[in-house]
C-alpha positions as CSV (number, residue, x, y, z in Angstrom):
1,X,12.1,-9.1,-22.5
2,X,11.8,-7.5,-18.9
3,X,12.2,-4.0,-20.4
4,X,9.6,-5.0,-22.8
5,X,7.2,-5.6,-19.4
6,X,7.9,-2.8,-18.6
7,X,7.0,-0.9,-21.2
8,X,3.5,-3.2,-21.4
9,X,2.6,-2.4,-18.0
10,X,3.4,1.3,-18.4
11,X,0.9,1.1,-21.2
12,X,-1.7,-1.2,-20.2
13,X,-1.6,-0.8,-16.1
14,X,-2.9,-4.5,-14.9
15,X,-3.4,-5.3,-11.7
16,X,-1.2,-8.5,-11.8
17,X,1.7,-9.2,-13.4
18,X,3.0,-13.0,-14.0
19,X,6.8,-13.1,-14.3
20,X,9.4,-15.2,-15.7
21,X,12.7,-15.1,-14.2
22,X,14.8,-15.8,-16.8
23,X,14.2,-13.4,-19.9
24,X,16.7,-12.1,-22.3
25,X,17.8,-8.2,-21.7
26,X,16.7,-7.9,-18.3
27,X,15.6,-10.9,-15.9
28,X,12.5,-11.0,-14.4
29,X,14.0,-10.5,-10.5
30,X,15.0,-7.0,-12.2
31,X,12.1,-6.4,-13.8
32,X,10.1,-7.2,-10.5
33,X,12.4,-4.9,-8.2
34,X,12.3,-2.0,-11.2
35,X,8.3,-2.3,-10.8
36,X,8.1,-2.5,-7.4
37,X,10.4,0.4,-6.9
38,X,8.4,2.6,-9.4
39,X,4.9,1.7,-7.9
40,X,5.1,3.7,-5.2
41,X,2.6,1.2,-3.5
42,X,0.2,1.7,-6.4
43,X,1.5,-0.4,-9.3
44,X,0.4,-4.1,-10.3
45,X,1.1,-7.1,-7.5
46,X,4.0,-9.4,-9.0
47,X,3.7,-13.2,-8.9
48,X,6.8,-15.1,-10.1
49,X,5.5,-18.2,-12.6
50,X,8.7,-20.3,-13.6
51,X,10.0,-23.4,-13.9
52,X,13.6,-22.7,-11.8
53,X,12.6,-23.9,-8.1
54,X,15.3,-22.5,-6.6
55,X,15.8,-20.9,-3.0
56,X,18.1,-17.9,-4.4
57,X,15.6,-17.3,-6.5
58,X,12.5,-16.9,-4.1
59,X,14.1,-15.1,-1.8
60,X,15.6,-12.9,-4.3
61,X,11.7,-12.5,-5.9
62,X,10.5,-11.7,-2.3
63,X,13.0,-9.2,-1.7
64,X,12.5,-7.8,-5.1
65,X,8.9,-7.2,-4.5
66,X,6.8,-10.5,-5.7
67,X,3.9,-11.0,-4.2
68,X,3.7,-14.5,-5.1
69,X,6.3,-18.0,-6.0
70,X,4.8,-20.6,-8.3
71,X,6.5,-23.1,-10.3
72,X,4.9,-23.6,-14.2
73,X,3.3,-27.2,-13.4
74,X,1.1,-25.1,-11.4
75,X,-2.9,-26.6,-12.1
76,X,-4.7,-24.0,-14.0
77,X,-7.7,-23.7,-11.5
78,X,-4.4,-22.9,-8.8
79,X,-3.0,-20.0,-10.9
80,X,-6.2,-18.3,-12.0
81,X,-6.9,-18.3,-7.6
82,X,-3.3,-17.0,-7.4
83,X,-3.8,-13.9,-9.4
84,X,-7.2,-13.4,-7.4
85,X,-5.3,-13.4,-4.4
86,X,-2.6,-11.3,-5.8
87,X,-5.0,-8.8,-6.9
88,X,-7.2,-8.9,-3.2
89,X,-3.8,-7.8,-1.8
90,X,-2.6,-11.7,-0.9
91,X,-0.3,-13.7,-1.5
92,X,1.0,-17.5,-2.3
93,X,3.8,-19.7,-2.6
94,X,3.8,-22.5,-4.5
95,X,3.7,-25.8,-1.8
96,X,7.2,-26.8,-1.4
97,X,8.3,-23.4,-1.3
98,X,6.2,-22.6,1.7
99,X,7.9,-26.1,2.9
100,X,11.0,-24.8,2.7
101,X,11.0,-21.1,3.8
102,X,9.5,-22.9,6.8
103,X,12.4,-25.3,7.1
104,X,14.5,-22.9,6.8
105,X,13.6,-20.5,9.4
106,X,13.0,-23.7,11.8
107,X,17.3,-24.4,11.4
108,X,18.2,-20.6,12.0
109,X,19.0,-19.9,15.4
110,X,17.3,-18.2,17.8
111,X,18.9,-14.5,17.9
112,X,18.0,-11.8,20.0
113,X,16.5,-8.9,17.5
114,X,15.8,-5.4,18.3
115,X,12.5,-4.6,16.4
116,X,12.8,-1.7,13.7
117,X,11.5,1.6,15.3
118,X,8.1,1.2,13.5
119,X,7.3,-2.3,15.1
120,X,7.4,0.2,18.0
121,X,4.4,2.3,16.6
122,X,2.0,-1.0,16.6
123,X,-0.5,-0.8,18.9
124,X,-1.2,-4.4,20.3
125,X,-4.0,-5.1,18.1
126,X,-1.7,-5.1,14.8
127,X,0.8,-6.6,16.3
128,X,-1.5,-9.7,17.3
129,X,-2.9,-9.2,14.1
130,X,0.7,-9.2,12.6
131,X,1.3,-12.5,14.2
132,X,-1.7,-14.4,12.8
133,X,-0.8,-13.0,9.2
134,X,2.6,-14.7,10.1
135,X,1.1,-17.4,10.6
136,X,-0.9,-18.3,7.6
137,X,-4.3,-17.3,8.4
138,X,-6.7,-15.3,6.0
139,X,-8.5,-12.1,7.1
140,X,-11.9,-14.6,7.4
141,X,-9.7,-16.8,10.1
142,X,-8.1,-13.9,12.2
143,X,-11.6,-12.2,12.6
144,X,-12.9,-15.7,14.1
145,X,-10.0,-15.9,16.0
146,X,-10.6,-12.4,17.6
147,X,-14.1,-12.0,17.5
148,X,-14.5,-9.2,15.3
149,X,-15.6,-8.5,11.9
150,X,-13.1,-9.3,8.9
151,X,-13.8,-5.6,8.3
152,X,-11.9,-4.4,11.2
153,X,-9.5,-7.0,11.0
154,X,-8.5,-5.4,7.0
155,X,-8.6,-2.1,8.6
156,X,-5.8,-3.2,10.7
157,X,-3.5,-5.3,8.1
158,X,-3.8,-1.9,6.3
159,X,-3.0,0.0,9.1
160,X,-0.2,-2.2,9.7
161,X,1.3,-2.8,6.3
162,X,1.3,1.2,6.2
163,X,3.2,1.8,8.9
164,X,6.2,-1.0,8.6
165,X,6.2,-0.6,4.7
166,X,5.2,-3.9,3.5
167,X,3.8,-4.4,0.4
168,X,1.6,-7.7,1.1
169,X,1.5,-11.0,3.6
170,X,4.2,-12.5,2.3
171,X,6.6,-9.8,3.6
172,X,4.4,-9.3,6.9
173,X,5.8,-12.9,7.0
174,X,9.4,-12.2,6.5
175,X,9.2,-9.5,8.5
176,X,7.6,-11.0,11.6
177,X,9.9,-14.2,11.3
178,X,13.1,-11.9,10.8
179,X,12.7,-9.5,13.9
180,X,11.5,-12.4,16.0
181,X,8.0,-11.0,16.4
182,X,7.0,-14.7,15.4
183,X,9.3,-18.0,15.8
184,X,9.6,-20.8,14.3
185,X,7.4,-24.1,15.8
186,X,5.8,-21.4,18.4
């Protein structure tokens, strides 16, 4: 089955893929990293929809490339504004898995990180900007927040998503959270 997405997004080039994990052949955390590592930044945006609520597997999706975690009891109006988001450049996480990626960085101790060399490159807009993304807030919030236009606040998330790499929010997230740029309860 995953080779057979594969093929269908070759052909067919969507914006937004929604993946299954488990799939005959080749899973769908395969699947995800195989189209992730082929897009170059340019291919479709990947939201996992399954029914295996699992911490191995989100984190596995994430680090595959997902932009997105939801389970299959999802509400219909939820999904359909998922795959909007996904396609804007956003991302989401089904509820309890945001409750848990945040429990789970809350228990992990505090450990003195050296930032990767491009967290150096920042200038101290994106990095402040880096830190609201961390925390949750839409482009719409972060411009209130710094009193400028949500225009100037995309130009930075782009600016900083091309620097460090990251394909959307949800690994601005992870990345903030894991180099200690952003801790947990702060």
């Amino acid at each position: 089955m995953g080779a057979e997405v594969l093929a269908a997004v070759a052909e067919h080039r969507p914006d937004v893929v929604l993946m299954d994990i488990r799939m005959p052949t080749m899973d769908g955390l395969e699947a995800t990293r195989r189209l992730a590592a082929g897009a170059g930044g340019g291919g479709p945006r990947i939201v996992i929809l399954t029914t295996f609520d699992l911490d191995d597997y989100v984190y596995e999706a994430l680090r595959a490339g997902a932009s997105g975690f939801l389970l299959k009891d999802v509400r219909r109006g939820d999904l359909l504004a998922a795959v909007d988001a996904a396609a804007a450049g956003d991302a989401l996480l089904a509820p309890s898995v945001t409750r848990r990626l945040i429990e789970a960085f809350a228990r992990r101790p505090a450990e003195a990180t050296t930032s990767p060399a491009q967290l150096a490159s920042l200038t101290s807009r994106e990095r402040e900007i880096l830190v609201l993304v961390a925390r949750g807030k839409s482009n719409a919030q972060i411009a209130e927040e710094l009193f400028v236009s949500e225009a100037t606040v995309k130009t930075h998330v782009g600016h900083l998503f091309a620097k460090l790499c990251l394909r959307d929010r949800v690994h601005a997230m992870i990345l903030a959270y894991e180099t200690g740029i952003v801790a947990p309860g702060a």
